[in-house]
BAKE-978842 format. One record per residue: residue in three letters; chain; x, y, z of N, C-alpha, C in turn. Coordinates in Angstrom, 1 decimal. Atoms other than C-alpha are relative to their C-alpha. Layout:
// residues N
- zami lofi nu nv nw cau cav caw cu cv cw
- ALA A X Y Z X Y Z X Y Z
...
// end
This chain:
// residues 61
- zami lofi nu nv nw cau cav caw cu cv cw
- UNK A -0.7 0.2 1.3 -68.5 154.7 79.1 -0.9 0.5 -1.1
- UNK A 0.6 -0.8 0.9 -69.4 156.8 76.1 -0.4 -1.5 -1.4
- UNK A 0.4 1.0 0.8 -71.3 154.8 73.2 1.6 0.0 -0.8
- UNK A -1.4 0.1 0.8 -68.0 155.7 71.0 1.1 -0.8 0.5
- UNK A -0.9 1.0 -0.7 -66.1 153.9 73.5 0.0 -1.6 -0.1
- UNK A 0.5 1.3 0.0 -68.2 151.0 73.4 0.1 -1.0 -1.3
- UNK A 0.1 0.2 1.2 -68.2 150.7 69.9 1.2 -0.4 -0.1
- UNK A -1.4 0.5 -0.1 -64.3 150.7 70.1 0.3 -1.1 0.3
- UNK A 0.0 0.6 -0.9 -64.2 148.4 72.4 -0.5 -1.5 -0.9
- UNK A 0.7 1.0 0.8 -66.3 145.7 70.5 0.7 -0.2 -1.1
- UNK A -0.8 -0.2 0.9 -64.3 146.4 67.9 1.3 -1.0 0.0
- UNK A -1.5 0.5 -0.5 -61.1 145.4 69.6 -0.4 -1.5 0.2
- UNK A 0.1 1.3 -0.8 -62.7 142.3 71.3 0.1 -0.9 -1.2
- UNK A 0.2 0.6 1.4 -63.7 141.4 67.6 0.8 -0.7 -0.6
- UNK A -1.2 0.6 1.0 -60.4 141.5 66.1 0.5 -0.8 0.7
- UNK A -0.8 0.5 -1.0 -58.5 140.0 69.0 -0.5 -1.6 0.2
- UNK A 0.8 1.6 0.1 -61.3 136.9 69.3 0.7 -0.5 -1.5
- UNK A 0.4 0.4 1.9 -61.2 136.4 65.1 1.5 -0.3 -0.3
- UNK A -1.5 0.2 0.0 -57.4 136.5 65.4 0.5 -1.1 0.7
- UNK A 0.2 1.6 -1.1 -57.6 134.0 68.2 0.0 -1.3 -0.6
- UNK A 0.7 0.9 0.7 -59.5 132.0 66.3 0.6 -1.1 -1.3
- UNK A -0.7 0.1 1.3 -57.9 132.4 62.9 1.5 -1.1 0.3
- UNK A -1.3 0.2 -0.3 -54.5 130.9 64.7 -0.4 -1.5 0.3
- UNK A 0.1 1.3 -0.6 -55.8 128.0 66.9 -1.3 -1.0 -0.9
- UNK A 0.9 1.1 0.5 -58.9 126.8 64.3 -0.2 0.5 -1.4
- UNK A 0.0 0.2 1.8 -59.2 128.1 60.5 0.3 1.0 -0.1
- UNK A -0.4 -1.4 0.4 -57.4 131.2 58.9 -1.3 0.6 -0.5
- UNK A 1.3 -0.6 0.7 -61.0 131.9 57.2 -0.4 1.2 1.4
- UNK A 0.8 -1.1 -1.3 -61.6 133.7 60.7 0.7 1.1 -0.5
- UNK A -0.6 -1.5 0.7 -59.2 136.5 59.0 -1.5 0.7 -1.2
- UNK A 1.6 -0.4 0.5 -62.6 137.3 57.0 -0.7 0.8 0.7
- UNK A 0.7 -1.1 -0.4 -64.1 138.5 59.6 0.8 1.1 1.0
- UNK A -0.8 -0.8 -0.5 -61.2 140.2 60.8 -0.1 1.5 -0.9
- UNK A 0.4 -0.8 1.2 -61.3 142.2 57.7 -1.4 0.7 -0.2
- UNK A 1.6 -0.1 0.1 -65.1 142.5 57.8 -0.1 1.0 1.3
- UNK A 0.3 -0.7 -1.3 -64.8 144.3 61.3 0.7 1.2 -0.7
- UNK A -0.7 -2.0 0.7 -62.1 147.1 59.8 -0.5 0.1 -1.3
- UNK A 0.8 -0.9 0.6 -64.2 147.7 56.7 -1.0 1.1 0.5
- UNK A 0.9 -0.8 -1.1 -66.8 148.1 59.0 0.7 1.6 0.5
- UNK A -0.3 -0.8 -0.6 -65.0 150.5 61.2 0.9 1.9 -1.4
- UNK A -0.5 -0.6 0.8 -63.1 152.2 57.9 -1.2 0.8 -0.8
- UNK A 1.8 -0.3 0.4 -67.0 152.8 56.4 -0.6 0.8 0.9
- UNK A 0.4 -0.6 -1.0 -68.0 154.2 59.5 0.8 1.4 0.3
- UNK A -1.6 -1.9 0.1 -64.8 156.8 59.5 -0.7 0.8 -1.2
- UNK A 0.3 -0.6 1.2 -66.3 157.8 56.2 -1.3 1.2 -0.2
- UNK A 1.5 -0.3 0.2 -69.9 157.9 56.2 -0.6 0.4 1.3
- UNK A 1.2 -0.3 -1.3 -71.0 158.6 60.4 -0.9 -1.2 0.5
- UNK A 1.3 0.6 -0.2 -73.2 155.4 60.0 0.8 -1.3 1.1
- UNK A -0.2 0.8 -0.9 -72.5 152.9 62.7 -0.9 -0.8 0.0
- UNK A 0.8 0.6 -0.6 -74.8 149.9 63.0 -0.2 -0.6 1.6
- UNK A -0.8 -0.4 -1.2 -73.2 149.0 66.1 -0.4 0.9 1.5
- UNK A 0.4 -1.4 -0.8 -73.8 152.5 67.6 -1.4 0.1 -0.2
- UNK A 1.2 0.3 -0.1 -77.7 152.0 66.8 -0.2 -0.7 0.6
- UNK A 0.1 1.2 -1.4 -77.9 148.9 68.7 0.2 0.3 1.1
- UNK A -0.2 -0.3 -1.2 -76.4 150.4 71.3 -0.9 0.8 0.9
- UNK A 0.9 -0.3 -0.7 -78.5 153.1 71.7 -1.3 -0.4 0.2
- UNK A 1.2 0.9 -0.2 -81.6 151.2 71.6 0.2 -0.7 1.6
- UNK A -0.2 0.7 -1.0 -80.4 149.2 74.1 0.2 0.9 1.4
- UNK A 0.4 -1.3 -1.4 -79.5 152.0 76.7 -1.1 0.6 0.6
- UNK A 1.1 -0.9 -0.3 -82.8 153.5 76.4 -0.7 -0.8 0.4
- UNK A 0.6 1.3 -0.5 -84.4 150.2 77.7 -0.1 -0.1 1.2
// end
């Protein structure tokens, strides 16, 4: 699985938990729903992933 993949991926789990969340225990979890697609909307822009640094760090371990 390609880091780009992975990155997606995290992504999805993110919103899908925070949405989870948001439903069965405080709408405030939409915050970090929002906070994940800036993220990903910032990253469309700019190239910079934190995310995608972590990862590779971690692979190379």
């Amino acid at each position: 699985m390609t880091i780009e993949n992975q990155v997606r991926a995290f992504a999805g789990i993110f919103i899908l938990v925070s949405l989870l969340l948001a439903h069965y225990q405080s709408q405030n979890w939409l915050w970090f729903t929002a906070f994940v697609g800036v993220n990903l909307l910032q990253s469309s822009i700019t190239k910079f992933c934190p995310l995608e640094i972590i990862l590779k760090k971690v692979q190379h371990k």
